[in-house]
SETISE-209582 format. One record per residue (C-alpha): residue in three letters; chain; z, x, y. Coordinates in steps of 0.02 Angstrom, whole numbers, plus 50000, padded with zeros to 5 digits. Layout:
N
+-------+-------+-------+-------+-------+
: fikol : kolba :     Z :     X :     Y :
+-------+-------+-------+-------+-------+
:   Ala :     A :     Z :     X :     Y :
...
+-------+-------+-------+-------+-------+
This chain:
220
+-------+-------+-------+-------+-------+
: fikol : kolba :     Z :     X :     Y :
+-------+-------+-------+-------+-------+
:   Unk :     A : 61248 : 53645 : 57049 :
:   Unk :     A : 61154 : 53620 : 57195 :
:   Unk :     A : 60964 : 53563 : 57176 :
:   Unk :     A : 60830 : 53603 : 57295 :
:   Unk :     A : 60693 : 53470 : 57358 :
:   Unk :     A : 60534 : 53490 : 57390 :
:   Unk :     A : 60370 : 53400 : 57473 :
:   Unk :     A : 60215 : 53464 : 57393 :
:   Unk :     A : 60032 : 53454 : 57435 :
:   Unk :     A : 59900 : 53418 : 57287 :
:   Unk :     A : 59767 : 53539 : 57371 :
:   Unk :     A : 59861 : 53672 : 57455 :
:   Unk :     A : 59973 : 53682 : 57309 :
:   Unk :     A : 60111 : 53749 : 57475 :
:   Unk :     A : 60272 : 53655 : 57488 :
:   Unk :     A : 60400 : 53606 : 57614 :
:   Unk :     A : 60584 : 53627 : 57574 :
:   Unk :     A : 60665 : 53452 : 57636 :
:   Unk :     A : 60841 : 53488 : 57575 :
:   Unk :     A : 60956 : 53560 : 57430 :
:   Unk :     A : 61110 : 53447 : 57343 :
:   Unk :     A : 61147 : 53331 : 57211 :
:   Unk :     A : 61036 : 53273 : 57078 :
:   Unk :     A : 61062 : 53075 : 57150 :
:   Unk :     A : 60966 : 53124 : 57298 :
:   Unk :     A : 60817 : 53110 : 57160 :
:   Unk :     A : 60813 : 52926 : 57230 :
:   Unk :     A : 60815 : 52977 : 57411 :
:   Unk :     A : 60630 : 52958 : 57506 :
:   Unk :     A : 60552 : 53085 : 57596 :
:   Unk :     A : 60645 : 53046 : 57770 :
:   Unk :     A : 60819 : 53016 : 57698 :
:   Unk :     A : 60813 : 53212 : 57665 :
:   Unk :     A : 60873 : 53320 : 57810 :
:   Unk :     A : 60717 : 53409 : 57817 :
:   Unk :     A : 60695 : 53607 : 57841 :
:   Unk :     A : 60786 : 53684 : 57994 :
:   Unk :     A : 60716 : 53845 : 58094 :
:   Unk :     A : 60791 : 53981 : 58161 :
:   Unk :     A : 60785 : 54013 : 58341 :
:   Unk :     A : 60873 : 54184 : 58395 :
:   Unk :     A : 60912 : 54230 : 58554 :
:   Unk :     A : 60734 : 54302 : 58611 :
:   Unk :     A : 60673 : 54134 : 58606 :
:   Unk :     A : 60836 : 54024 : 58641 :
:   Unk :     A : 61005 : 54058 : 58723 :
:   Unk :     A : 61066 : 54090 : 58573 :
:   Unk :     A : 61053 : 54092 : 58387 :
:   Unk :     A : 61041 : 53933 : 58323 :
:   Unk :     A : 60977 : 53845 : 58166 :
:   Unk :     A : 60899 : 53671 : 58210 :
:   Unk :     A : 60827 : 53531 : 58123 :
:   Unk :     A : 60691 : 53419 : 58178 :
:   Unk :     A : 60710 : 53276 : 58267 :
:   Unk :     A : 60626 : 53143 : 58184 :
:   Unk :     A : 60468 : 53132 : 58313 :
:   Unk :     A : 60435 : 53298 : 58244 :
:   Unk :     A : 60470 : 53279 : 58060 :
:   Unk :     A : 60352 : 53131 : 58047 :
:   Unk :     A : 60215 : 53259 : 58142 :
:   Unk :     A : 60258 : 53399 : 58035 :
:   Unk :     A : 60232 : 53296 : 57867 :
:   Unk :     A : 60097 : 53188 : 57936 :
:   Unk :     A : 60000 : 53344 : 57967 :
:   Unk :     A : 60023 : 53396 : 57781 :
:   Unk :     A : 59966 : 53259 : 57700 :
:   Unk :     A : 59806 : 53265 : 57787 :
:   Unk :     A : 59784 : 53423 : 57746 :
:   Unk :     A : 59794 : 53362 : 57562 :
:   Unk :     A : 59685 : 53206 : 57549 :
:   Unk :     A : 59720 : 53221 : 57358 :
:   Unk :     A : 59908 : 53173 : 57360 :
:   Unk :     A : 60066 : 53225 : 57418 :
:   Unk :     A : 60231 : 53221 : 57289 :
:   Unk :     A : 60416 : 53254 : 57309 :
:   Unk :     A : 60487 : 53354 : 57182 :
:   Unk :     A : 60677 : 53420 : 57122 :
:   Unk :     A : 60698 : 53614 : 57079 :
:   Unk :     A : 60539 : 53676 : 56991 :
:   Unk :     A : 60467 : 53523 : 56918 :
:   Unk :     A : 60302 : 53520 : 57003 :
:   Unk :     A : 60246 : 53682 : 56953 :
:   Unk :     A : 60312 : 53653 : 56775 :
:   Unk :     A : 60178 : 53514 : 56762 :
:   Unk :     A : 60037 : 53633 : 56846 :
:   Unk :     A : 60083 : 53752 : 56711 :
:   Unk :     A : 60087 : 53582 : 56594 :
:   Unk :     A : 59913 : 53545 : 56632 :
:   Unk :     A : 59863 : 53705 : 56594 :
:   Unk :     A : 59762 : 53727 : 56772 :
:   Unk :     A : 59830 : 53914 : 56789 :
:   Unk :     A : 59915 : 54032 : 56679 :
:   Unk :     A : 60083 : 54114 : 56702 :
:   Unk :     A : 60008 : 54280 : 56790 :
:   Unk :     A : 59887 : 54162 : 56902 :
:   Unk :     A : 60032 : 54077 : 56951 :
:   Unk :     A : 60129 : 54221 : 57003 :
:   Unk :     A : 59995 : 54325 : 57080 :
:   Unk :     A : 59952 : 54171 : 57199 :
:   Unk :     A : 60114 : 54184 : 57245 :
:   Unk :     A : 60127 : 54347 : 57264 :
:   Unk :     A : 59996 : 54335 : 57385 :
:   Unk :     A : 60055 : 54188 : 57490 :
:   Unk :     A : 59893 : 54090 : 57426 :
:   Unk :     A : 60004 : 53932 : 57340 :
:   Unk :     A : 60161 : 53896 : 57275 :
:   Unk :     A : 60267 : 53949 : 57418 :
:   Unk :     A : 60371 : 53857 : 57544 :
:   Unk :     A : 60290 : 53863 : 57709 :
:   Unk :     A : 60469 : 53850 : 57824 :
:   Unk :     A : 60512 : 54009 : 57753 :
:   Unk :     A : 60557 : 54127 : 57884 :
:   Unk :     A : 60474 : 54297 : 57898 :
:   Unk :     A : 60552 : 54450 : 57973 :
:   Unk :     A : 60439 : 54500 : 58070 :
:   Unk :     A : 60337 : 54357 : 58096 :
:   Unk :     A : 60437 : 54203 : 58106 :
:   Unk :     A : 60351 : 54039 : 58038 :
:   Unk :     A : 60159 : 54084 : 58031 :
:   Unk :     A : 60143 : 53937 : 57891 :
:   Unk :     A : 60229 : 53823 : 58004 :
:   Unk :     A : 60116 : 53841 : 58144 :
:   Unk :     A : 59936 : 53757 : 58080 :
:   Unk :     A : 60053 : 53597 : 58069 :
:   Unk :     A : 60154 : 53600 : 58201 :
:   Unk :     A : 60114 : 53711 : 58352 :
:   Unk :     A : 60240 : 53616 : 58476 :
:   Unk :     A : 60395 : 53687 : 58383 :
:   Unk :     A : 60336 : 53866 : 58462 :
:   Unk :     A : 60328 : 53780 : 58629 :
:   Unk :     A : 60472 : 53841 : 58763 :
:   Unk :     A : 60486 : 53679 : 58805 :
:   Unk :     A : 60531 : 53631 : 58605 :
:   Unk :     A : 60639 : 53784 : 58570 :
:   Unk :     A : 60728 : 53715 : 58726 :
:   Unk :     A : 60760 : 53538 : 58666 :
:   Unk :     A : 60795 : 53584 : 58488 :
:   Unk :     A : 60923 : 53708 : 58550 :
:   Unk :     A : 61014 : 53625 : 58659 :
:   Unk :     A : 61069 : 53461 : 58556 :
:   Unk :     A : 61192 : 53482 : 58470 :
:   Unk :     A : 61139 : 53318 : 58346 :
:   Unk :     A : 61023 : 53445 : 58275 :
:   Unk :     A : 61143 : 53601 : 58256 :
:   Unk :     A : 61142 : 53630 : 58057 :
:   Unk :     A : 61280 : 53752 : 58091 :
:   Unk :     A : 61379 : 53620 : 58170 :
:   Unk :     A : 61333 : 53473 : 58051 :
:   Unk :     A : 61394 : 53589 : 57925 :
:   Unk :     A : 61559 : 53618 : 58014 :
:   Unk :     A : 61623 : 53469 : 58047 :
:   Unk :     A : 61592 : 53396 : 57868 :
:   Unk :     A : 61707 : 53551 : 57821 :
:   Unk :     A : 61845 : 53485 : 57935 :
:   Unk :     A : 61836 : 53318 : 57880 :
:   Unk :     A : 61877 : 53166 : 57989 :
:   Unk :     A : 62073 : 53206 : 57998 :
:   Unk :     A : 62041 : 53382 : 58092 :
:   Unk :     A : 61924 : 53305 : 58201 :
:   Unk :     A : 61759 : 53325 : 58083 :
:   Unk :     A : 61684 : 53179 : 57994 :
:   Unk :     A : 61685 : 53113 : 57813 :
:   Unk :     A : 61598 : 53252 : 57680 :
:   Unk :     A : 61529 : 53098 : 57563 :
:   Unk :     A : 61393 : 53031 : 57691 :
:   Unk :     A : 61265 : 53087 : 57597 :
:   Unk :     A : 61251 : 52902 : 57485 :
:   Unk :     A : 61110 : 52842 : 57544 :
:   Unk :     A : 61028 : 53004 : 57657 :
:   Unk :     A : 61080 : 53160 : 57731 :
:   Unk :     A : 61220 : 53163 : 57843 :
:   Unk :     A : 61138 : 53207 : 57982 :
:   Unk :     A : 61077 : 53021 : 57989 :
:   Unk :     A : 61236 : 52937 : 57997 :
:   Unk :     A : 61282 : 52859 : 58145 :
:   Unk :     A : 61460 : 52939 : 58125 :
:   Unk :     A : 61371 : 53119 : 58141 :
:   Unk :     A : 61279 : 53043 : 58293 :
:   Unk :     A : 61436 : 52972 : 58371 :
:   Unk :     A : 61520 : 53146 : 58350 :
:   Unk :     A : 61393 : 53223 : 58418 :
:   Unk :     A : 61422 : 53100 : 58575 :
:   Unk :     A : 61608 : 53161 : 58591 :
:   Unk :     A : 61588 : 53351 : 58601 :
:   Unk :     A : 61631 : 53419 : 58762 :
:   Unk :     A : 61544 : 53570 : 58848 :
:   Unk :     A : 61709 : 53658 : 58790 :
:   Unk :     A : 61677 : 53589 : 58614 :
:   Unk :     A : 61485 : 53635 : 58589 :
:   Unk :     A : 61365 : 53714 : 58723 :
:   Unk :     A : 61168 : 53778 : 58740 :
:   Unk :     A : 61205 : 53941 : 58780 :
:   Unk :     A : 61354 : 53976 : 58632 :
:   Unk :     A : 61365 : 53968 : 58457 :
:   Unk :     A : 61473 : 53873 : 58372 :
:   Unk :     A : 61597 : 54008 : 58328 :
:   Unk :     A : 61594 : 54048 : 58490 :
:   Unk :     A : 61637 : 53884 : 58572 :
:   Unk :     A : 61783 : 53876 : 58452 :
:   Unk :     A : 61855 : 54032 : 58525 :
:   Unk :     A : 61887 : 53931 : 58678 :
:   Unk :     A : 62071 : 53879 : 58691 :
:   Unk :     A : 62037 : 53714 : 58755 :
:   Unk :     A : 61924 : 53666 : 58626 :
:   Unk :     A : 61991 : 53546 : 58510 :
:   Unk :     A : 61922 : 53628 : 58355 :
:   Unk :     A : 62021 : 53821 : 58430 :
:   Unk :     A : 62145 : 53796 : 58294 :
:   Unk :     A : 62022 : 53786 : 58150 :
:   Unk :     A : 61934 : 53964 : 58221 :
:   Unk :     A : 61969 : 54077 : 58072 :
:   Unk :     A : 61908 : 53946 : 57938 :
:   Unk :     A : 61752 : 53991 : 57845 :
:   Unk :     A : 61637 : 53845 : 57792 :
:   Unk :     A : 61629 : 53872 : 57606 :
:   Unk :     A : 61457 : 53886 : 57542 :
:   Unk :     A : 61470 : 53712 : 57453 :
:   Unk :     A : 61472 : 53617 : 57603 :
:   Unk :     A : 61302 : 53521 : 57604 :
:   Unk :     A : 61249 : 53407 : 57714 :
+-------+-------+-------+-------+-------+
């Protein structure tokens, strides 16, 4: 079972998704999650890509939420915080829902819209919808999620890296994530392709593993 985290605020009652996994994690602080990841298709990047923040930007992005709720901030597994809203009795069942129904609370605000994109996102952290941003977070491949997600599939005897370096933090803070990262070859990972796509190439050292689906257990 895989259990989502969140980071809540105490006056917006709006959360930020910071990762999904095992119930240890529990222990993890805020910045030992991965943190949410945007999409970026290919009217805004040179291709479709889902990034994560670097951590320049993560601190913004939460830094800016907590002052937008002086009264507390908590991080919180699965449902928990709004079983204790519901616990205090501060809104009923149908309150609940309706506020969510109408994007007024309870909601995650890195959820994408269609047709919109991240319009939660933005009141914390205009920069991401700079070109300039899009740009960087596009074309490292440290912050692929696509790629992290990959090469904890393959595991460190195909070339990957180990699936179990999540003991103390996400994987995508290990130095043997950033050191792969540091290996990959133009062939191996570029800007303007996808990862699929790079793996199509025969001289890439992952061509071999082309046809293999990352099953949706992976986590990183």
């Amino acid at each position: 079972m895989s259990n989502s985290y969140y980071y809540w605020g105490h006056d917006t009652l709006t959360k930020i998704h910071v990762g999904s996994g095992r119930i240890a994690w529990v222990r993890w602080g805020l910045m030992d999650h991965a943190g949410p990841f945007f999409h970026f298709d290919s009217s805004k990047a040179s291709t479709s890509r889902y990034a994560y923040l670097p951590p320049d930007l993560l601190e913004l992005l939460y830094g800016r939420f907590r002052m937008d709720n002086p009264s507390g901030t908590t991080s919180s597994v699965n449902d928990l915080f709004e079983a204790g809203l519901r616990e205090q009795g501060r809104f009923t069942e149908q309150e609940m829902d309706e506020m969510y129904d109408r994007r007024e609370a309870l909601f995650s605000i890195d959820v994408e819209k269609s047709d919109e994109g991240y319009p939660h996102v933005h009141p914390y952290l205009p920069e991401l919808f700079e070109p300039a941003t899009v740009r960087r977070l596009t074309s490292d491949p440290w912050l692929d999620m696509s790629l992290l997600q990959r090469a904890e599939f393959l595991g460190p005897d195909r070339g990957g890296i180990r699936h179990d370096l999540w003991v103390d933090g996400s994987a995508r803070w290990s130095v043997e994530w950033r050191a792969f990262c540091d290996q990959l070859t133009s062939i191996d990972w570029s800007p303007t392709n996808s990862w699929e796509e790079s793996t199509l190439h025969p001289e890439s050292r992952f061509y071999r593993y082309r046809d293999e689906e990352v099953p949706y257990w992976v986590m990183a």
